[in-house]
N, C-alpha and C positions, 0 to 999 in steps of 0.2 A: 504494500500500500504506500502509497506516496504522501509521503509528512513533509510538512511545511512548516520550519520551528523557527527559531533565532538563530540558529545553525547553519541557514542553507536560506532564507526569507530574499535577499539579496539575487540568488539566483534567479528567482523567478520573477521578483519586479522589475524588470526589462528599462530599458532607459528611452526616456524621451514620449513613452506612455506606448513603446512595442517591445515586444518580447519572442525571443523564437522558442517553441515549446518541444516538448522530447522528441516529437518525430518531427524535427526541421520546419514546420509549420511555424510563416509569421502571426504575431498575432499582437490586435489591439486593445490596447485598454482605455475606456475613454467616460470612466463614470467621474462625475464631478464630485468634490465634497459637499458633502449638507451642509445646504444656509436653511432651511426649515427653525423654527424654536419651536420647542415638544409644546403641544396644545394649540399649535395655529393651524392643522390639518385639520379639517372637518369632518373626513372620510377616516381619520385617526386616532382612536381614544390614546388617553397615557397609560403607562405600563402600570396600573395599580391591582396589581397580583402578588397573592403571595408567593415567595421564592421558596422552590425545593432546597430543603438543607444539601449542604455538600458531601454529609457525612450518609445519605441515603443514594446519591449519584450511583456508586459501583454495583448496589443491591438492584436499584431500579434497573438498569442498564442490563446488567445479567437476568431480570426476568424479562424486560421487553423483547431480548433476543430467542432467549426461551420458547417463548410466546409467538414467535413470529411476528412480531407487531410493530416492530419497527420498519419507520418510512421507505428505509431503502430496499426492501421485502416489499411493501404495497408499490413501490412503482417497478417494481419488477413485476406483481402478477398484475397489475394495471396497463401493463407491454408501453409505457411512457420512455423513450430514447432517450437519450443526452441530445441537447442544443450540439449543434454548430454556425457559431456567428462567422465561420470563416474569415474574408477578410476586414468584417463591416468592424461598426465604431456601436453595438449595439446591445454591450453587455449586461448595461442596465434593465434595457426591457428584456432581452433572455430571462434573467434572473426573476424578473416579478411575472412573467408568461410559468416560468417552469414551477413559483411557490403559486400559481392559484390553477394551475393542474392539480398538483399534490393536495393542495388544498380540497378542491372535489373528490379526490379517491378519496381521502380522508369520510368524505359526505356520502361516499358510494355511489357518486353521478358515476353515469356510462363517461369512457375515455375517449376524449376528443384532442388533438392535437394542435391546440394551441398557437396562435404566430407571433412571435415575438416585433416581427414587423409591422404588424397592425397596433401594437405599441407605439416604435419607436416613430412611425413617419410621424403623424400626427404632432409629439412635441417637441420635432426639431426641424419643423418647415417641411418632411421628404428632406431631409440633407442627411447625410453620413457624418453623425458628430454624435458627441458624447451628450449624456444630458446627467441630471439631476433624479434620482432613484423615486425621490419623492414628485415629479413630475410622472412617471410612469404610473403611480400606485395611483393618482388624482385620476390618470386615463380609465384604467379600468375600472376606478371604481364610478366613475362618469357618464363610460361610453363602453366598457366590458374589451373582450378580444375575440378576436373571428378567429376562423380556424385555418388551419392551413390550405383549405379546398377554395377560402375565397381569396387569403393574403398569402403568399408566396411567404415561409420564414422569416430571411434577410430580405423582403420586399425593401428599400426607399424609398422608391418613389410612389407618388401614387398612380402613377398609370399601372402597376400589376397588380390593382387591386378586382375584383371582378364584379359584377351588380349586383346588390344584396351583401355585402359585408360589414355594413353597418349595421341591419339587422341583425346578421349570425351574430356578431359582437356583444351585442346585448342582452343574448341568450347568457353570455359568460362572463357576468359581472362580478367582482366582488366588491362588496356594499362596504365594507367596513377592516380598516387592518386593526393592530397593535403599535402603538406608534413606541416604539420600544428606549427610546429618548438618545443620548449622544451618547458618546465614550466617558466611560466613567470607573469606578472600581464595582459597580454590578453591573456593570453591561454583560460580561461572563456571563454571571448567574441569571441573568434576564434570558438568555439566551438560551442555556442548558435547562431552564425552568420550560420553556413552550416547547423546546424537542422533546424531553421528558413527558411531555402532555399529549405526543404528536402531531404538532401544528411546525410547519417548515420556516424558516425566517429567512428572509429576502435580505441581504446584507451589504455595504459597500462597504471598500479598505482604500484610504488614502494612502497608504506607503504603495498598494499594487494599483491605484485609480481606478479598480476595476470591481466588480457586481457578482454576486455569486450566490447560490442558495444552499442555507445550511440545513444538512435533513436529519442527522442523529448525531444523539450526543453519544461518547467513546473514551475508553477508557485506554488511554496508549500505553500505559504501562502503570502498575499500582500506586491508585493517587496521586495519576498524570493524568491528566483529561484535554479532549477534544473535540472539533465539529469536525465531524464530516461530512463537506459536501460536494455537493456538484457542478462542474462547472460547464461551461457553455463552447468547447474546445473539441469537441467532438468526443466518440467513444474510445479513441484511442488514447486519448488524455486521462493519464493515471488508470486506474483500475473501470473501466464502463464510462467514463467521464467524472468520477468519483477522486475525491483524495481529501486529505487528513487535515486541520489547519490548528496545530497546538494552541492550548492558552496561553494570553501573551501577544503573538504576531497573529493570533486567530479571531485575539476578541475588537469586532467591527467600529468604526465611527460612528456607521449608522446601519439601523438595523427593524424590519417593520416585519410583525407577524401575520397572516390570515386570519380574521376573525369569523366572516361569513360569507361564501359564495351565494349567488344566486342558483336556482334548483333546473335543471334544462338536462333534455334528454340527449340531444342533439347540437 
């Protein structure tokens, strides 16, 4: 499995906002920092939950795998891929397209394939640029995401989009996130607290500028803990598109939960 720690964190945040990744692939990173302040999101409560002790982490962790119950187990029997943004700027909406997928298996909606593109045109003109995470999560919860039959994944522009994709979109809303608040000494445990719960967090990192979705919480070695999640790099990227992001270089700037999908067959 591919860990991401203080060790090696360097490696992977590429300079200048690219990076080339294990299989010679270029790749971009183009998510902005959060300027949001927690409570000015309307489509965003604040994180007031209570936090799973730290000392319950290893026990939960070992039954949820037990159990089959963890995320990375429903979107395998859910048949949900790994993204690939290939060469786009369009991390951020990967990231919030791939946490309100999850977020429906979670609800047991039928699996529908999602487009990250019908995201990102919309709040960056159709241009190929980075945006603001909290710009993506406003879309869907606004105007939802069509599927891949009517937006092409990496679509930009909007000429490939097809007639009726703003309808299908709205079949795939999520109404409400976790607005999970900034970097702080509980952002961690904010975080291991809703994967614990099984709800995905949509996260961006300023040292990598880049978006990613975190789907379980991990134990890397005894009372070492991590997220592991997904990235939008294709399946050849780390394990299925999967890998490891230690506490520490792992825990987010910003970071939003799924609260509630809308209910759609289709």
């Amino acid at each position: 499995m591919l860990i991401i720690d203080e060790s090696n964190w360097r490696d992977h945040a590429g300079e200048n906002g690219v990076v080339i990744d294990g299989g010679g692939q270029r790749r971009v990173m183009a998510c902005k920092p959060r300027r949001a302040p927690v409570g000015s999101l309307k489509y965003a409560v604040k994180p007031e939950f209570d936090l799973i002790p730290r000392n319950e982490y290893s026990s939960r962790i070992k039954d949820i795998k037990a159990a089959g119950a963890d995320t990375r187990t429903l979107l395998k029997e859910k048949r949900i891929p790994a993204f690939d943004q290939q060469q786009t700027s369009t991390c951020h909406a990967q990231s919030c397209a791939l946490g309100v997928m999850a977020s429906r298996a979670r609800q047991g909606e039928a699996t529908v394939i999602l487009s990250p593109g019908s995201i990102s045109g919309p709040i960056t003109g159709y241009r190929d640029e980075g945006a603001y995470i909290e710009d993506d999560l406003r879309q869907v919860a606004d105007f939802g995401v069509a599927t891949i039959d009517f937006v092409p994944p990496n679509q930009i522009s909007r000429r490939g989009w097809k007639p009726g994709a703003e309808e299908n979109a709205k079949l795939h809303r999520l109404t409400q996130w976790i607005d999970m608040g900034s970097k702080d000494s509980q952002m961690f445990d904010r975080c291991a607290t809703q994967l614990l719960l099984g709800n995905p967090v949509c996260v961006a990192y300023d040292w990598w500028e880049h978006a990613v979705t975190l789907i379980d919480l991990v134990e890397i070695s005894p009372g070492v803990f991590g997220f592991e999640f997904r990235n939008s790099w294709g399946a050849t990227y780390g394990d299925d598109g999967y890998g490891v992001l230690a506490e520490g270089r792992g825990t987010p700037n910003a970071a939003y939960s799924p609260v509630q999908a809308t209910a759609s067959t289709y």
